[in-house]
N, C-alpha and C positions, 0 to 999 in steps of 0.2 A: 275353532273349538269343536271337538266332537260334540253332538247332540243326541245321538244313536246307539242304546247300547240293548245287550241282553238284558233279561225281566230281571234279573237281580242284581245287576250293577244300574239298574236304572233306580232302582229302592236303594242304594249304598249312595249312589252321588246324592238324590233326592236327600238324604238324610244326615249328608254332611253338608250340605247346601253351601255349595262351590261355583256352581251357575246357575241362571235363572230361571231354562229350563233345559227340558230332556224329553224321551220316550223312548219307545221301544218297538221295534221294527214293525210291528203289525197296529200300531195307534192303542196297544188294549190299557198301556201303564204310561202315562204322562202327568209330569208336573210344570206348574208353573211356580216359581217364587215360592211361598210355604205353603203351597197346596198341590195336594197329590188324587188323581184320577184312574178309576178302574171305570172303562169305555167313558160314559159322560158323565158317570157321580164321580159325586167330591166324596173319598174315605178317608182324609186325614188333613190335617194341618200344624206346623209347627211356629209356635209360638210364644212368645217370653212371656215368663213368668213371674211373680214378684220375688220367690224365695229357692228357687230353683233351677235361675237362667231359661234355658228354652223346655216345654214341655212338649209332648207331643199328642194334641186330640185327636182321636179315633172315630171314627161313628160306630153308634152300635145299632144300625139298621140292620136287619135281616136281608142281604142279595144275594144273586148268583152265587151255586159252588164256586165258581172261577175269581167272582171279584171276592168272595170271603178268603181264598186262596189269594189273594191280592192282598189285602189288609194283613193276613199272617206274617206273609213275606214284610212286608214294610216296619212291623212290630219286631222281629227277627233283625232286621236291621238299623233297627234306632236305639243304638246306647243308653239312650236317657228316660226319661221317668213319661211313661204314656197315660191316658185316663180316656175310656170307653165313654161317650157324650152322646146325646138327641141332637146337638145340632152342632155344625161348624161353624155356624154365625151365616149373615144373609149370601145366598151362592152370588149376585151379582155384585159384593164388596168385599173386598180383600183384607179391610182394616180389622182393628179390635174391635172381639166380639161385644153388641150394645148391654146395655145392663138385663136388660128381657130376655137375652137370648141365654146371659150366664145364670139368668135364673131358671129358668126352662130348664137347663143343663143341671143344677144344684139338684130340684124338684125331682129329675127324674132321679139322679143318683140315691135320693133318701126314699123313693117309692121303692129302687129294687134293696136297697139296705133292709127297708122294712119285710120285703118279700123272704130274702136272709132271712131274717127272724125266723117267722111263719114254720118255713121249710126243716129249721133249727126246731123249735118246736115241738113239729110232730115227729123228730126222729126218735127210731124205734129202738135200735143200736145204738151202743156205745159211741163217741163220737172221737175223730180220730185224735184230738186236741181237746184241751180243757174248751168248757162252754166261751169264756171270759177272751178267749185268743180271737174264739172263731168270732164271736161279735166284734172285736178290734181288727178282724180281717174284711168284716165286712161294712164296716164302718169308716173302714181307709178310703177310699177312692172322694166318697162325699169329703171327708175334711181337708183330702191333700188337695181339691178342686178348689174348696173353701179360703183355703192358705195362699194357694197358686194363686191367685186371682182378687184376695186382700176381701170377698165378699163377707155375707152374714155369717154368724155360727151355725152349722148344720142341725137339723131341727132332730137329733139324734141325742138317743141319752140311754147309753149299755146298760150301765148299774141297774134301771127299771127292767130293762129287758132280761136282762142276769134273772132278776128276781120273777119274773113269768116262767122264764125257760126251767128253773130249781123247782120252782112251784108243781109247773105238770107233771117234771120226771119226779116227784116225790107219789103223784098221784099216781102216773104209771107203776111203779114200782111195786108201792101198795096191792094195785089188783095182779102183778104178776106173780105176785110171792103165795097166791091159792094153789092148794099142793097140785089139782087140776092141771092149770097152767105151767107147774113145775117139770110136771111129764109129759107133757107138749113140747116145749121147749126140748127136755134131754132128746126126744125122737128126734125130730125137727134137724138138732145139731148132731145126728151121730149120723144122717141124712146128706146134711153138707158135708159133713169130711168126706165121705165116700164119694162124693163129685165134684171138691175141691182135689183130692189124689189124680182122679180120674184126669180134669181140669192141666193141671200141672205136667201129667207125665204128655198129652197133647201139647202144653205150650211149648217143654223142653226140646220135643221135635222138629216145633216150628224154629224156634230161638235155634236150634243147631242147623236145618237148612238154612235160614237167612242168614247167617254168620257166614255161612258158604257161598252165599249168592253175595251177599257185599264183598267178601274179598275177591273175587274175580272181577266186578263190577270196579272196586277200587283200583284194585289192577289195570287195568281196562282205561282206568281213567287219568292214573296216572301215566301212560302210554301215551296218553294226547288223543285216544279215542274220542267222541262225542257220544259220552254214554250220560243217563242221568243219576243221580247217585239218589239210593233212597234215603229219605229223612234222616234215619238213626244213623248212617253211614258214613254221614257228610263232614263229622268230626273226627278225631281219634279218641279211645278210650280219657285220655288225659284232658279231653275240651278243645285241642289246639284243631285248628283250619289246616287242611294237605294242601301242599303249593306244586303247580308241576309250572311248566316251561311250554311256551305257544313260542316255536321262534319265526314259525311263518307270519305272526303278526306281531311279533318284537313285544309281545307281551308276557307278562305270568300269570295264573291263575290260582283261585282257592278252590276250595271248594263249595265254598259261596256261594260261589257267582260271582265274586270282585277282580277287577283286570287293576295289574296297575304296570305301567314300563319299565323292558327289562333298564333302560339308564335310571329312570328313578330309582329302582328298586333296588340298584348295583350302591348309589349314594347313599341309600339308607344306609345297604349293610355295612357301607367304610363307618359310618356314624354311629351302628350300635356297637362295630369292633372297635371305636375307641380313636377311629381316622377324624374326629369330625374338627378338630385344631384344624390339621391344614387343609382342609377343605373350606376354612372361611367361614364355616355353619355360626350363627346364632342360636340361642335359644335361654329358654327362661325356667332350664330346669336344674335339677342339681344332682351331681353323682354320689353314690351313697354306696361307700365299699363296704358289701355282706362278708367278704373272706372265705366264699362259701363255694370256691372253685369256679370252674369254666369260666363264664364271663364275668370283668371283673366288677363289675358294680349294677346298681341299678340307677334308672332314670327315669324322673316323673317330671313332666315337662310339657313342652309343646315345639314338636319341630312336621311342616307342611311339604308335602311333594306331592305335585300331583293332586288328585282329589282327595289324600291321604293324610291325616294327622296321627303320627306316632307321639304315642302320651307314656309310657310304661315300656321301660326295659328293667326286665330283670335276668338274674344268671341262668333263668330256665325261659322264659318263653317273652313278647310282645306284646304289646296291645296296640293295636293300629284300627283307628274309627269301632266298628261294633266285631273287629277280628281280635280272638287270642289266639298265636302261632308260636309254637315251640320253637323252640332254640334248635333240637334237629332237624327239623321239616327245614327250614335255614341253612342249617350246613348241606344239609341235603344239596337244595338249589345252589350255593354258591360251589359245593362242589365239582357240579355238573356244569354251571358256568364255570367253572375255572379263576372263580374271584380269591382275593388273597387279603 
């Protein structure tokens, strides 16, 4: 069984957790079992949940750019539902975390909820969502920890904070509305648009070079180059993963960073074209004809190849582990392989 992969199929197997361990060529990204390492810290671990099946804890320590660059990647490739923690339970036990350590963990999440607040508070500006959202946004991680995990009720109560936050801005308002203040304010805002324009016609330049520089780079990398694709680049407009062909290593690639084999990858595609009768295949999903052209149905399911669980086929695109792949980027490949 391989154990060796690139830094982001090393986060893709970790996160389908298919074997027990892995890393990555230079020691920097290795797991064991449900626990994942950036050099000797532990940044994550996955483990069930009461109401949720498996969750996935993060540490929310402050480290290296590189290992914080580590924790994104692993967050990027874990499907399911994560929560930012103090601790991952004791480093020399693997088991569930003791009751001390998930209240540690409760504690800190109602300290920064509370911090939320605060921050909420003194805002000066309009806020981008009703008050009422943003405290249920910042109130989520504490009760979905609380839920996960069957603990106390979180020592959180909006409705009070609702009424602090209405409270100031009523006071603010009050002393903004002096005519003073009024023509402060018009300066101030006739000030920003003139460096809000300015702002914009800079950003449009940037946004039209790098559109330039990603498509040569995509280019480049759909060629089978060893190019790196930046951030925004690595998907297409529609969200789907670009697949190209390694056949020096009988593999395929995304853009990911996830390999999977050109034969596995050949058996899916008899499977999502509708071949998976005579192939033998089981599976526990069921076809649902949309009528809605191209492919003929869709499928929510559960079928395994490889380190890969396809869960979602519809008449436009896949879903395979934390990948969505269009239905073209597919034909594309099977094209180019010459599949039927």
């Amino acid at each position: 069984m391989r154990r060796v992969f690139t830094n982001d199929m090393t986060m893709h197997v970790y996160c389908q957790q298919t074997q027990d361990w892995g890393r990555n060529s230079n020691h920097s990204i290795s797991f064991s079992g449900d626990t994942l390492k950036s050099y000797a810290a532990r940044i994550a671990r996955i483990v069930p949940a009461a109401i949720c099946g498996n969750i996935m804890l993060v540490t929310n320590r402050n480290y290296s750019v590189t290992t914080r660059q580590h924790i994104g990647r692993a967050i990027r490739a874990w499907e399911g539902n994560y929560i930012r923690v103090e601790t991952l339970g004791d480093a020399y036990f693997d088991g569930p975390l003791r009751p001390e350590e998930h209240e540690r963990n409760l504690s800190a999440l109602e300290t920064e909820y509370n911090a939320r607040v605060g921050s909420i508070i003194r805002m000066v500006s309009e806020p981008y969502t009703s008050y009422q959202d943003m405290l249920l946004d910042a109130a989520k991680p504490a009760n979905d920890y609380a839920q996960a995990f069957t603990l106390r009720t979180p020592n959180i109560d909006t409705a009070v904070d609702l009424s602090r936050i209405l409270d100031n801005r009523a006071k603010r308002l009050k002393r903004q509305n002096q005519p003073a203040q009024v023509w402060k304010r018009t300066m101030k805002e006739q000030a920003r648009r003139i460096r809000e324009a300015e702002r914009e016609r800079i950003n449009a330049e940037f946004r039209r070079t790098a559109r330039l520089n990603a498509a040569e780079k995509i280019a480049a990398w759909r060629a089978g180059q060893y190019v790196t694709l930046p951030y925004d680049a690595q998907t297409l407009e529609n969200g789907s993963a670009m697949l190209r062909v390694q056949r020096d290593k009988g593999m395929i690639e995304t853009s990911l960073g996830a390999e999977i084999s050109i034969e596995d990858a050949h058996k899916m595609y008899r499977f999502i074209r509708g071949s998976y009768s005579e192939m033998g295949f089981t599976y526990d999903g069921t076809y649902i004809d949309h009528n809605a052209g191209g492919w003929t149905g869709a499928f929510i399911g559960s079928m395994r190849l490889g380190h890969w669980t396809l869960t979602h086929i519809t008449e436009r695109a896949i879903r395979v582990g934390c990948h969505y792949i269009a239905q073209t980027e597919i034909n594309h490949i099977a094209m180019e392989m010459g599949w039927s």
